[in-house]
C-alpha positions as CSV (number, residue, x, y, z in Angstrom):
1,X,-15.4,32.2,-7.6
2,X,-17.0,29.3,-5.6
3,X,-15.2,28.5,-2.2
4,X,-15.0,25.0,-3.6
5,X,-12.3,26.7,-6.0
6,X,-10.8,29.4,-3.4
7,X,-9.9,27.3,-1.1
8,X,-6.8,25.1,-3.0
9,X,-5.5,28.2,-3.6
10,X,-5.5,30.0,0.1
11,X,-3.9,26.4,1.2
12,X,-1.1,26.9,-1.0
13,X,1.2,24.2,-2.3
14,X,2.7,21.1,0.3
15,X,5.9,21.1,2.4
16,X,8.2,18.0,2.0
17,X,7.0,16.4,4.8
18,X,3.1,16.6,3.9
19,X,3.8,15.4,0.4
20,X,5.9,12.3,2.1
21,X,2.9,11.8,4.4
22,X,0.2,12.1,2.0
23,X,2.1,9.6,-0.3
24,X,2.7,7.1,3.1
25,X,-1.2,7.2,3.4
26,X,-2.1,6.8,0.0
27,X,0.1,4.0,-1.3
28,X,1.0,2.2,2.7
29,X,-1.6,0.0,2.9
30,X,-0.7,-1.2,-0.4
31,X,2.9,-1.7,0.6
32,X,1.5,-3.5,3.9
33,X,-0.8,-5.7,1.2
34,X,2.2,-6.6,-1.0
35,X,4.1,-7.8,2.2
36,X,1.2,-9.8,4.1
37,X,0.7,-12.0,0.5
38,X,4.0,-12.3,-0.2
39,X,5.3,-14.1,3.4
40,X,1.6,-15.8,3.2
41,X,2.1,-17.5,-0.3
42,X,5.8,-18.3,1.3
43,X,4.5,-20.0,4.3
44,X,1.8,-21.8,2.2
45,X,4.7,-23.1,-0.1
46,X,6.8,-24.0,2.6
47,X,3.6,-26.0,4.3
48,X,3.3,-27.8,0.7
49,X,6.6,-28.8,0.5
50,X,6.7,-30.1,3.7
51,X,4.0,-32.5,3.5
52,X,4.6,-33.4,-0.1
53,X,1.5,-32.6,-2.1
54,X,1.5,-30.2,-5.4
55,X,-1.2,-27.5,-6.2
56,X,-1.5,-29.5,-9.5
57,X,-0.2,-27.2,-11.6
């Protein structure tokens, strides 16, 4: 056996709070993303509405 293939093995499987931790890395900046457009598109609606004009749509 390679060490490439030993060493998932010797690490063994992930407590609770690793697997919560690796998922907060993995999908957070997503989440962050998702939030950032979302009060964006808000405040660009809001701005439209207040001045009148459509997006033409």
């Amino acid at each position: 056996m390679s060490p490439l293939t030993v060493l998932p093995l010797h690490l063994g499987s992930l407590h609770t709070y690793e697997a919560v931790l690796v998922g907060l890395l993995a999908f957070g900046p997503f989440v962050v993303l998702a939030v950032v457009v979302a009060v964006m598109r808000r405040r660009d609606l809001a701005a439209e509405e207040e001045t009148g004009h459509s997006s033409g749509d």
